[in-house]
Wavefront OBJ file of the C-alpha trace (Angstrom):
o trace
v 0.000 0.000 0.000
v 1.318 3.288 -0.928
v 2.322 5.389 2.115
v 0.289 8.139 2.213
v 2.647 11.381 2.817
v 5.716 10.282 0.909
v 8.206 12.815 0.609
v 6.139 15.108 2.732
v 7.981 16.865 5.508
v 6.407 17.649 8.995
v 7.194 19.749 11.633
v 6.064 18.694 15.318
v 6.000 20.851 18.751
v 5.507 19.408 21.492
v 7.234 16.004 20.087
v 9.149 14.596 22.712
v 6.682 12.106 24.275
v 2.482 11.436 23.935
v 0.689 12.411 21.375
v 2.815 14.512 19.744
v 5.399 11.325 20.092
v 3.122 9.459 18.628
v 2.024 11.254 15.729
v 6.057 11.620 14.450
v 6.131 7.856 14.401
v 2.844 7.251 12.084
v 3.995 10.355 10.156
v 7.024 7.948 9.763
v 5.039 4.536 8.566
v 3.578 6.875 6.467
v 6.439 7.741 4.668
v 7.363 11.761 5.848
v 10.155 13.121 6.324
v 9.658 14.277 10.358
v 10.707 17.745 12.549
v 10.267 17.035 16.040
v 10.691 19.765 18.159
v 10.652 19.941 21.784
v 12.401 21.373 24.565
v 13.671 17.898 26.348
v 16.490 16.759 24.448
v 16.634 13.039 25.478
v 13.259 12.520 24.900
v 13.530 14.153 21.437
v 16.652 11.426 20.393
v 14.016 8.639 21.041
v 11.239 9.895 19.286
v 13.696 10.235 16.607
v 14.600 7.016 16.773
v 11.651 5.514 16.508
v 11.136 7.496 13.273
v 14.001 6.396 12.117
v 12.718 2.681 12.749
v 9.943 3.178 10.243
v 12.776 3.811 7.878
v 11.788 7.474 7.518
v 13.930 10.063 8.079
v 13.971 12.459 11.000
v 15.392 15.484 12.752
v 15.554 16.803 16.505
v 14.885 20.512 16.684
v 15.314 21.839 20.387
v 12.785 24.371 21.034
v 10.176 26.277 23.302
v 7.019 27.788 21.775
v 6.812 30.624 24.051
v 10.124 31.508 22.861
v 9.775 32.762 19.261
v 13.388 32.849 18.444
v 14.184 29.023 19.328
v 11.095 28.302 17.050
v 12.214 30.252 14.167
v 15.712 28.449 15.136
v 13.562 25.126 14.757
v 11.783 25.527 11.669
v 15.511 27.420 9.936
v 16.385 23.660 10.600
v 13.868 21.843 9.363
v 14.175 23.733 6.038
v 17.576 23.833 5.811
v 17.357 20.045 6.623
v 14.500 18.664 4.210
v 14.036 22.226 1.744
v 10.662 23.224 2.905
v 7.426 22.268 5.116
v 4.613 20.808 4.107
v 2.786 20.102 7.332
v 2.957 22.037 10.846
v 1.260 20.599 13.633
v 1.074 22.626 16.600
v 0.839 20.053 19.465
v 2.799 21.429 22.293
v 0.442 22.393 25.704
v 0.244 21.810 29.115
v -3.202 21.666 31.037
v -3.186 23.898 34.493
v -6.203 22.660 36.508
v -7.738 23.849 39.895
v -10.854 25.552 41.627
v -11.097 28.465 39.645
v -11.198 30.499 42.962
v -8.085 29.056 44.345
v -6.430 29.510 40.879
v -4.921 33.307 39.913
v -4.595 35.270 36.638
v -0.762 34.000 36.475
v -1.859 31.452 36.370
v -4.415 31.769 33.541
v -1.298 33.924 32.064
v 1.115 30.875 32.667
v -1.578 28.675 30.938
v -2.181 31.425 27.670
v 1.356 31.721 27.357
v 2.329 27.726 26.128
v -1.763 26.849 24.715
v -2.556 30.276 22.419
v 0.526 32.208 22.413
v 3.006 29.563 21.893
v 0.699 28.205 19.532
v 0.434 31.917 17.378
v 4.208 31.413 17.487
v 4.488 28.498 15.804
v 2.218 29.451 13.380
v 3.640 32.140 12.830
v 7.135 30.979 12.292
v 5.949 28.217 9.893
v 3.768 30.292 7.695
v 6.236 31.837 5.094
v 7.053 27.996 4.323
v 3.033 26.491 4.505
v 2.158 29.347 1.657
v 5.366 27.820 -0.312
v 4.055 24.434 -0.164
v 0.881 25.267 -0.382
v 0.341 23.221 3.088
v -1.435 22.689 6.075
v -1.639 23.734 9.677
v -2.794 21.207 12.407
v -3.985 22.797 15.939
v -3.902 20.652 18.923
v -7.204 21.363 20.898
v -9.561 19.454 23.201
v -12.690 18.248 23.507
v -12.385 20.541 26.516
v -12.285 23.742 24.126
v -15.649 22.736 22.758
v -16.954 21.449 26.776
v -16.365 23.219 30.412
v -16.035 20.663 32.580
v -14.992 21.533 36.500
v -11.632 22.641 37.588
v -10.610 23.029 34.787
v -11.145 26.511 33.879
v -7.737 27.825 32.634
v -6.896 24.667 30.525
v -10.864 24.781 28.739
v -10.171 28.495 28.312
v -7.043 28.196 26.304
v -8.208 25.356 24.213
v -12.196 27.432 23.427
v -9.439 29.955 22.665
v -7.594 27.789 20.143
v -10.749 26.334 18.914
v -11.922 30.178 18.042
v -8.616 30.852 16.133
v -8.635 27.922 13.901
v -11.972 28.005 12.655
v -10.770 32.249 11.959
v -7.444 30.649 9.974
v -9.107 28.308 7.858
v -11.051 31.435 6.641
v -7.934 33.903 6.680
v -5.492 31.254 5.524
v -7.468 29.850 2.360
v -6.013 33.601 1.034
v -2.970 32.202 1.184
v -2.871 29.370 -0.182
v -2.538 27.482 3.595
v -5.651 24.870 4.855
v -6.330 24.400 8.360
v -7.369 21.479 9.995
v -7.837 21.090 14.462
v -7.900 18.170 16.221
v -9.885 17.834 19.386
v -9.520 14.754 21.271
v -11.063 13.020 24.535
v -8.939 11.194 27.041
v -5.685 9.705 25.145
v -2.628 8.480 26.664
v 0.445 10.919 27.501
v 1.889 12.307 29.594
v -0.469 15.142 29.892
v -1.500 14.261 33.786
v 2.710 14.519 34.662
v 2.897 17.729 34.012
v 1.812 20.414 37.230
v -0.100 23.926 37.479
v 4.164 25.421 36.372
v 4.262 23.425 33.183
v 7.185 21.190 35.165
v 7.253 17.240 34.033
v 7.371 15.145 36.793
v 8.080 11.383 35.623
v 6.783 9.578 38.284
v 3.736 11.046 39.028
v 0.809 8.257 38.101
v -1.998 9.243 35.261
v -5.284 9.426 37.695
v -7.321 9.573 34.633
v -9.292 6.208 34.429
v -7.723 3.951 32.158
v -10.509 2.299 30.423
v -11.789 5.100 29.177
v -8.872 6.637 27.742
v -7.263 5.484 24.127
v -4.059 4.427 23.399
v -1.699 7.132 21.739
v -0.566 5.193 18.835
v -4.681 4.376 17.837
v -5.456 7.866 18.364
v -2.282 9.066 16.337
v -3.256 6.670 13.255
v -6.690 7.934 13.172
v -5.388 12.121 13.262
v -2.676 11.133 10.189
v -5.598 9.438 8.758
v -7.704 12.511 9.299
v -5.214 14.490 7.973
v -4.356 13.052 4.527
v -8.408 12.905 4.390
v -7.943 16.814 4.282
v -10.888 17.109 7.265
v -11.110 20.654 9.019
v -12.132 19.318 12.665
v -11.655 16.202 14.081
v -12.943 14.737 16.972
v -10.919 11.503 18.286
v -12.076 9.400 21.002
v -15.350 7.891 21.259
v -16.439 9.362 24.496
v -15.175 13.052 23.310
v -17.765 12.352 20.267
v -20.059 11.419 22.647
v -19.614 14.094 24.776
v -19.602 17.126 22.273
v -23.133 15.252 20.812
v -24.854 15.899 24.251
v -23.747 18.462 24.665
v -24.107 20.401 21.670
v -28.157 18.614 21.165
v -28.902 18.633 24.948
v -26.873 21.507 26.436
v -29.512 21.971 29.458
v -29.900 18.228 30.028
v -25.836 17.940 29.695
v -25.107 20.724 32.245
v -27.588 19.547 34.618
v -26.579 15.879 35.155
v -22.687 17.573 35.391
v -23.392 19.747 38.067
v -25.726 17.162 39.746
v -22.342 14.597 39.023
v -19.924 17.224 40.478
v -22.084 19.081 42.849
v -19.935 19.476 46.666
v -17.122 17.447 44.817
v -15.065 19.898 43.137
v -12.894 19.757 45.898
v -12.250 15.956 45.148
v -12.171 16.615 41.764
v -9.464 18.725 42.478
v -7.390 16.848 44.391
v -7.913 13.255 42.219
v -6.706 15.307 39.213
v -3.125 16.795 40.645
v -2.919 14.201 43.914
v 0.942 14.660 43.873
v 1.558 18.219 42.780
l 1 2 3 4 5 6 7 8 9 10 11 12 13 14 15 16 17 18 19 20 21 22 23 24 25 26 27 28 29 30 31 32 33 34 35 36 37 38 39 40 41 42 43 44 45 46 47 48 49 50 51 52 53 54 55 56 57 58 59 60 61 62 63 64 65 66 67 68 69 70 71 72 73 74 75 76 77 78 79 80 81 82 83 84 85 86 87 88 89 90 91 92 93 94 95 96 97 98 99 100 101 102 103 104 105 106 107 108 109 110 111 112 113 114 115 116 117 118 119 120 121 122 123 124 125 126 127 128 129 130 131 132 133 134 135 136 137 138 139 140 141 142 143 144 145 146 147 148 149 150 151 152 153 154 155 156 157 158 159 160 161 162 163 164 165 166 167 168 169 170 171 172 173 174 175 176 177 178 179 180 181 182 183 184 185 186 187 188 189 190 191 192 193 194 195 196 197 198 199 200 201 202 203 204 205 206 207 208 209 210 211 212 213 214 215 216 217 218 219 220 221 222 223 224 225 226 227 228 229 230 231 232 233 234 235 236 237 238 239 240 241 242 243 244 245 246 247 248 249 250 251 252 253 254 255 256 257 258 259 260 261 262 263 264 265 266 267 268 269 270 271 272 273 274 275 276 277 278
């Protein structure tokens, strides 16, 4: 079967483990040439290598999106590297969570600064070489930027943010020559849950989300490739975050009433079952 981006080259944030991880190797079955950027460099040296396994080819750019000069650094790279980009996906992100009342606008700041603004950087770095190729920009939401759901105010705020701006690029963008896709998924495997409220990883903290319900990141990365090549605008992975954005888009009443009946006098539980070892 012919691999679907052959010869394609895509650039990654947020790369080094998870999703973003995840979607470098199936990039890499799938034939591209793959730009992983992160800001952990050992983490960054696997991922490549297991690009490299798929017998694709693959470069380590050492970044951070809320520092625009490293990311122009990256993508200078990537170009010099493979000529050109065809595909940026804009993955990196970092969820801060917490009673909203115990929580402070630094926080919210903190939480802007990586999800929007690191993500307008990236864009913004890749776009002279997207309107070259003619290619596409992939945003990393959430079901969450489509959903509140509680204590997690900053984090849903950043991603309705994100959600807002890509459905405004794939109308400003088309101009240029660039399409836009966003992906919005449910509950996938990462390391999402390791990182705290300061954006620090913290390897052997244990994922409290439950398990069965959330999908495993290579599944989840072949159906966003898939996605992808399919040339879809928004896709929703997962088939509880489908499930969730039908309620609650057909039965918003009926979906915010069982929610707050579900989380009524537990948001302090909530709270501490989501970041039990910060």
């Amino acid at each position: 079967m012919a691999q679907k981006f052959l010869g394609k080259t895509v650039f990654i944030t947020g790369a080094s483990a998870g999703i973003g991880a995840g979607l470098a190797v199936e990039f890499g079955r799938e034939g591209a040439n793959v730009v992983v950027a992160a800001r952990r460099r050992e983490q960054l040296a696997t991922t490549v290598a297991r690009v490299q396994e798929t017998g694709s080819q693959a470069l380590a750019a050492i970044c951070d999106v809320t520092v625009p000069d490293t990311l122009r650094q990256a993508v200078a790279e990537a170009v010099q590297k493979f000529g050109g980009i065809d595909i940026a996906i804009a993955n990196a992100g970092f969820g801060v969570s917490g009673l909203f009342c115990e929580l402070t606008v630094d926080d919210f700041r903190r939480q802007f600064e990586t999800n929007f603004f690191g993500v307008l950087n990236t864009i913004y770095a890749v776009l002279p070489h997207l309107k070259n190729s003619h290619g596409r920009i992939v945003l990393m939401g959430s079901v969450l930027g489509r959903v509140g759901l509680p204590v997690c105010s900053a984090y849903s705020a950043s991603k309705f943010a994100l959600n807002g701006l890509a459905e405004n690029l794939y109308y400003d963008l088309s101009e240029e020559g660039v399409k836009v896709s966003w992906i919005n998924p449910g509950l996938v495997q990462s390391d999402f849950a390791r990182v705290d409220n300061q954006g620090v990883y913290h390897a052997g903290r244990e994922d409290p989300r439950p398990l069965w319900l959330t999908m495993p990141t290579a599944k989840a990365a072949a159906q966003m490739v898939r996605a992808i090549y399919r040339g879809k605008t928004e896709i929703v992975i997962t088939g509880h975050g489908k499930l969730i954005l039908f309620l609650s888009r057909h039965f918003p009443n009926l979906w915010r009433f069982v929610l707050h009946l579900r989380s009524k006098g537990k948001l302090k539980h909530f709270k501490e079952k989501r970041r039990s070892q910060d």
